[in-house]
C-alpha positions in Angstrom: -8.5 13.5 -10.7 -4.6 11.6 -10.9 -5.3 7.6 -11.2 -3.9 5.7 -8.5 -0.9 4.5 -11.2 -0.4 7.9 -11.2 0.1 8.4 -7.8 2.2 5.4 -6.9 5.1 5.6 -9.2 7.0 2.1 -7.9 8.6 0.3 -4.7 12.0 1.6 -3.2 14.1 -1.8 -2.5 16.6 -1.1 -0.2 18.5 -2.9 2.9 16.1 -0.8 5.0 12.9 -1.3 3.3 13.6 -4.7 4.2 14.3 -4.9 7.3 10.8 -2.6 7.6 8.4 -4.9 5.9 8.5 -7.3 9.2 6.7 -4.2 10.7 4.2 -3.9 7.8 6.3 -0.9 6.4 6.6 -0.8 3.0 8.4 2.1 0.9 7.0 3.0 -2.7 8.6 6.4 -4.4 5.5 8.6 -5.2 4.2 11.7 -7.4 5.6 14.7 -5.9 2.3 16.8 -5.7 1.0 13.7 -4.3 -0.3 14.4 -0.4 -0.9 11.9 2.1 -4.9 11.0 1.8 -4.0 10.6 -2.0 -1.4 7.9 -1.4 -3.3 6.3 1.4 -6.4 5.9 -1.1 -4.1 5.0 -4.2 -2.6 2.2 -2.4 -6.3 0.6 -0.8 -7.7 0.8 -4.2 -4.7 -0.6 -6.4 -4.3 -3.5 -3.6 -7.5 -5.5 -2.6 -7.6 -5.5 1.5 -4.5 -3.5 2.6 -5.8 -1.3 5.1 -3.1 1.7 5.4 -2.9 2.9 9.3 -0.2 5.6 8.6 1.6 7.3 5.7 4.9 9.1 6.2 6.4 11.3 3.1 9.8 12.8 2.7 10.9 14.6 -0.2 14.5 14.5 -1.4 15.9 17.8 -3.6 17.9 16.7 -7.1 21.7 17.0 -6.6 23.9 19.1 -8.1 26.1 17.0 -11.2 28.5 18.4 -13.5 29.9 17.0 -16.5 32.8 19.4 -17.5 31.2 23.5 -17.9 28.1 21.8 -17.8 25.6 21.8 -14.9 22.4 19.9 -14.2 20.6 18.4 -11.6 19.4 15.4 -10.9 15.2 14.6 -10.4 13.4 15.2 -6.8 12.0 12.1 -5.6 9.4 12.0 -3.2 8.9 8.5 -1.1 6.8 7.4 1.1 6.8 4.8 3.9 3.4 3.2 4.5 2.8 1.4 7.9 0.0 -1.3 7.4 -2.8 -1.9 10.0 -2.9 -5.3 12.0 -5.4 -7.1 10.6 -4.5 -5.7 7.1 -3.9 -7.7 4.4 -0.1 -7.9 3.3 0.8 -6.6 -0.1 1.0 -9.2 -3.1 4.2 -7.7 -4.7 6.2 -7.7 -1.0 5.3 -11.3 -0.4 8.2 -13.5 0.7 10.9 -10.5 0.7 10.4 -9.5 4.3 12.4 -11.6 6.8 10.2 -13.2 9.4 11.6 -12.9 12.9 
């Protein structure tokens, strides 16, 4: 069985994650083989009293780079957006980021 470290690779930090974690969204970039029962139990066991409502995955493909003949392609990320229940507890790490309106 993959430890919940495993699972939960790190947060994304973007404009938009932001701006989502007054909703009780919060992004974290996850293990591609990773499904969404796996992340919802990494997360309530690596975080004392977050209660996860819903988990919503998307997987970006590795782009295309070239560096004269040469051809490679970047890694495929998988991230995942994590909406928080009401009565949930908010994440330590996120504390203080999101903007309250």
């Amino acid at each position: 069985m993959k430890s919940a470290y495993d699972i939960i690779k790190k947060p994304v930090l973007t404009e938009k994650s932001y701006q989502d974690m007054a909703d009780k969204k919060f992004t974290f970039q996850v293990d591609i083989r990773a499904n969404k029962t796996e992340i919802k139990q990494a997360l309530e066991s690596i975080f004392e009293g977050v209660k996860v409502e819903s988990v919503n995955t998307m997987r970006t493909i590795g782009k295309v780079k070239r560096q004269g003949r040469t051809s490679g392609r970047t890694p495929e990320v998988k991230k995942a957006i994590v909406t928080l229940k009401k009565d949930s507890k908010p994440i330590p790490f996120f504390e203080g980021m999101a903007e309250e309106e």
